[in-house]
Backbone as JSON, one array per atom type, in Angstrom:
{
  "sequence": "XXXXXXXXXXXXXXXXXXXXXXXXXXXXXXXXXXXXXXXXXXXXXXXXXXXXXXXXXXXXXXXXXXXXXXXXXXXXXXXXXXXXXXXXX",
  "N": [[0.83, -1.19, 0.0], [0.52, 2.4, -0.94], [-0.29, 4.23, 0.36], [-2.82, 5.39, 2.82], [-5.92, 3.62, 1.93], [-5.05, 3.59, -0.53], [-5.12, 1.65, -4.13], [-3.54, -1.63, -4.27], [-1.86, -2.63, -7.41], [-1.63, -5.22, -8.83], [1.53, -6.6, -10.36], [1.34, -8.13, -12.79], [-1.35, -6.86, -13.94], [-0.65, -4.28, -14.91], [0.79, -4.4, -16.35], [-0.9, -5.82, -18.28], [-2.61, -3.59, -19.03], [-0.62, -2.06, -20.1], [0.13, -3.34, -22.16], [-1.99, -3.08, -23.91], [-4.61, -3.27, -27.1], [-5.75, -0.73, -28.01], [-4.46, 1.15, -26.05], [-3.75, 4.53, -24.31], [-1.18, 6.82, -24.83], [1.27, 8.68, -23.63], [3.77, 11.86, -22.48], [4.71, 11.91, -19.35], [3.33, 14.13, -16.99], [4.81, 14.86, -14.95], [6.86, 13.35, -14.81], [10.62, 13.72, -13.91], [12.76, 13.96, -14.87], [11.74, 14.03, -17.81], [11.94, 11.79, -19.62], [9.86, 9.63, -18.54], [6.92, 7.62, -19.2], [3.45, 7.91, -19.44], [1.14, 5.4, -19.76], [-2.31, 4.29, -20.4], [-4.52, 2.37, -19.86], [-6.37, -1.03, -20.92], [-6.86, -3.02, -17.69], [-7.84, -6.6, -18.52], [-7.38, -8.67, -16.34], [-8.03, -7.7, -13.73], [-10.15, -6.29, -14.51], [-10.47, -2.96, -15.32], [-9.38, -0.04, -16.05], [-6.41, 1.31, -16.04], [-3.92, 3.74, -14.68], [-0.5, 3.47, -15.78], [2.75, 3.82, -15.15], [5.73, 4.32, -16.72], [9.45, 4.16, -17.15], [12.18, 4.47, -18.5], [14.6, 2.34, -18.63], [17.15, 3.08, -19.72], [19.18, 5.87, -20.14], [19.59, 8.76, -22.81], [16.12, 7.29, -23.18], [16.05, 3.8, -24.8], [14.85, 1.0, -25.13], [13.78, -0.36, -23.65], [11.93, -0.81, -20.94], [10.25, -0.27, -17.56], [7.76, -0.8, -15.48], [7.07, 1.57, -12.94], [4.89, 2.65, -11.14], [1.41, 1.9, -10.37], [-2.09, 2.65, -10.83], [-5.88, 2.83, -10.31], [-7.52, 4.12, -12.96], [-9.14, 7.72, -13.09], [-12.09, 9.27, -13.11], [-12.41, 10.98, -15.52], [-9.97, 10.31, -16.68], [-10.7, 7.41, -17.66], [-13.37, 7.97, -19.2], [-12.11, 9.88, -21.3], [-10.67, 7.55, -22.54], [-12.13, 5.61, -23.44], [-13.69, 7.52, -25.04], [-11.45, 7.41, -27.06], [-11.66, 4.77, -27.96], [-14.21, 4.73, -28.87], [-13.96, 6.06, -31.13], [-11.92, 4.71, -32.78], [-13.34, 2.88, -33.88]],
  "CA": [[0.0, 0.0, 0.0], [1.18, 3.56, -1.04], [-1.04, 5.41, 1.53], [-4.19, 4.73, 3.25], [-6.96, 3.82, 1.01], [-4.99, 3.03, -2.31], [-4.8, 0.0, -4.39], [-2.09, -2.38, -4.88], [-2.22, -3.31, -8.57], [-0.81, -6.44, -9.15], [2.6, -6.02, -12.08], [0.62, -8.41, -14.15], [-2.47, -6.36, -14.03], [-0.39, -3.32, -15.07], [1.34, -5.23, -17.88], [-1.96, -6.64, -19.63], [-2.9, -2.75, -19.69], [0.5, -1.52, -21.07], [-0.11, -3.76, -23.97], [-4.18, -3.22, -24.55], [-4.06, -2.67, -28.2], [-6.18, 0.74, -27.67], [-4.02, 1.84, -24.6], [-3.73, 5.73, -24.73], [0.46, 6.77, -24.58], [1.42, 10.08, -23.58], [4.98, 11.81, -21.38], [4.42, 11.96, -17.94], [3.56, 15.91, -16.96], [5.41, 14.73, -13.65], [8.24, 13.46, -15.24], [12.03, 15.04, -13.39], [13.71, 13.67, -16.4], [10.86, 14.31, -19.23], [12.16, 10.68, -20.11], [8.72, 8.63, -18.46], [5.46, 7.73, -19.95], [1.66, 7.32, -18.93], [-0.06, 4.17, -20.75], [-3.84, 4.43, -20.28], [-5.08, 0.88, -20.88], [-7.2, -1.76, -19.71], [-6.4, -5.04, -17.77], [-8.89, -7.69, -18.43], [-7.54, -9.52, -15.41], [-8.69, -6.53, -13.25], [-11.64, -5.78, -14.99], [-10.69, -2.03, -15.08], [-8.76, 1.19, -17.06], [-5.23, 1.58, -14.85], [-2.74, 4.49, -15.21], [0.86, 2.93, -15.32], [3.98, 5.07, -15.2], [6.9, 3.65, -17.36], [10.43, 4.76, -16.66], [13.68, 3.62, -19.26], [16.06, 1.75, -18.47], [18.85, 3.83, -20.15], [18.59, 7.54, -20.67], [18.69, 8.61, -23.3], [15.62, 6.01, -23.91], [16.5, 2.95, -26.16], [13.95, 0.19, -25.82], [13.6, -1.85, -22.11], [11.02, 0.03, -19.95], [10.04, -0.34, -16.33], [6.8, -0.18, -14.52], [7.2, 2.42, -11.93], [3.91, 2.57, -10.78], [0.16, 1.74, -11.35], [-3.23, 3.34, -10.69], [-6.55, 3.03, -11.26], [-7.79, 5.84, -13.65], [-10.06, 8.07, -12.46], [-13.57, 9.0, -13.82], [-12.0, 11.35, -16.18], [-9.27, 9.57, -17.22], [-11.67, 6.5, -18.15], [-13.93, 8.8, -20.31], [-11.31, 9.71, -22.23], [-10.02, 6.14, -22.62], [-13.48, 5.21, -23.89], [-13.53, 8.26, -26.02], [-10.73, 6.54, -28.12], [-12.15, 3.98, -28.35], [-15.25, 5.26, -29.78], [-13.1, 7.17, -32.5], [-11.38, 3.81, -33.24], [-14.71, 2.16, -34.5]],
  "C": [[0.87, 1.25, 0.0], [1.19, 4.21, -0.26], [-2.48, 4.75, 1.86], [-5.08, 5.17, 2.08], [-6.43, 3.45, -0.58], [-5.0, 1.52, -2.45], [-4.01, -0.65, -4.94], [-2.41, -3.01, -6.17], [-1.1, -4.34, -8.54], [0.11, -6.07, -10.44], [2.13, -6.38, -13.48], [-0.43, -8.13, -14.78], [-1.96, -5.31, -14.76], [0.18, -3.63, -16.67], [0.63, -5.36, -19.16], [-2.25, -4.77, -19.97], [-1.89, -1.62, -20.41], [0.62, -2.21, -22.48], [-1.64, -3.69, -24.58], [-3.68, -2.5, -25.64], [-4.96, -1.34, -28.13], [-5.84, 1.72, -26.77], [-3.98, 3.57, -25.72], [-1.74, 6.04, -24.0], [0.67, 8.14, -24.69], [3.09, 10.27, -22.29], [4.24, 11.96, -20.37], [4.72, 13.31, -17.71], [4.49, 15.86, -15.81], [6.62, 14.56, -13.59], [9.29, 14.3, -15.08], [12.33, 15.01, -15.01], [13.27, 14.06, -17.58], [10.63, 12.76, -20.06], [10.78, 9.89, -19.82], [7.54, 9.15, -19.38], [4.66, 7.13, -19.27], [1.31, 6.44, -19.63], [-1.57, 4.51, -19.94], [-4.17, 3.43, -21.02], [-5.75, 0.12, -19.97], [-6.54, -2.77, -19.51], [-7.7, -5.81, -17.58], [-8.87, -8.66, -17.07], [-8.16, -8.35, -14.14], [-9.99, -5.94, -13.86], [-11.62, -3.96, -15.11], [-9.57, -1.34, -15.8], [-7.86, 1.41, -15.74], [-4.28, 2.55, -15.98], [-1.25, 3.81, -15.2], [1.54, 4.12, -15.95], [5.29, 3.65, -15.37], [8.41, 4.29, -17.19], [11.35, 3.62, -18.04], [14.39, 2.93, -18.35], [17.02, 2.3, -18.65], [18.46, 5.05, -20.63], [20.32, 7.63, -21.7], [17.62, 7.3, -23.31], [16.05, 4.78, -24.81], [15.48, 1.75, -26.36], [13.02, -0.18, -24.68], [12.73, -0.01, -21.21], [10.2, -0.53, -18.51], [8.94, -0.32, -16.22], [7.13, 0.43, -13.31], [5.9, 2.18, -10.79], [2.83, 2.56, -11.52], [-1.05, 2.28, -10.82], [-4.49, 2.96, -11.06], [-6.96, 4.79, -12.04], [-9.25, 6.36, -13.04], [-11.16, 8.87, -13.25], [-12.99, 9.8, -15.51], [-11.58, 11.1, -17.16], [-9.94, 8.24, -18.76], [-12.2, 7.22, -19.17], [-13.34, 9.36, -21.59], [-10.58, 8.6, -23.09], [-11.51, 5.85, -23.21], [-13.79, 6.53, -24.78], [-13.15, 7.93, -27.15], [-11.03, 5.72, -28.69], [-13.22, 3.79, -29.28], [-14.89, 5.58, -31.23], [-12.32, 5.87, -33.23], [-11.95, 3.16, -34.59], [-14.98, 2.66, -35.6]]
}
């Protein structure tokens, strides 16, 4: 647990939604380095739209990427993520 009240996503929960072929991929506004990225995707084993935060391996970037941390997304987030989706179709 991060803090009271969050939820521990499992790595392989965070995984299935770093590869959802509709994930949404953007930098991280939080990002020190500028180097991480947000995925916005779903995991089917979770049943639910999770933020993950990706980090390199080697700065510059070159391929191998980390999970840092994972999230669920929040109402917002989702809506937008289902937005895409819409626009896909």
């Amino acid at each position: 647990m991060r803090y009271p009240g969050a939820q521990d996503i499992a790595p392989e929960h965070a995984i299935e939604a770093v590869f959802d072929p509709r994930r949404l991929v953007a930098r991280d506004p939080a990002s020190r380095t500028g180097e991480a990225i947000r995925v916005v995707g779903y995991s089917p084993g979770l049943g639910r739209v999770l933020v993950v935060l990706l980090i390199p391996d080697d700065h510059p970037p070159k391929g191998l990427w980390h999970v840092a941390t994972a999230w669920p997304a929040d109402k917002r987030t989702r809506d937008r993520y289902e937005a895409e989706e819409v626009n896909d179709d």
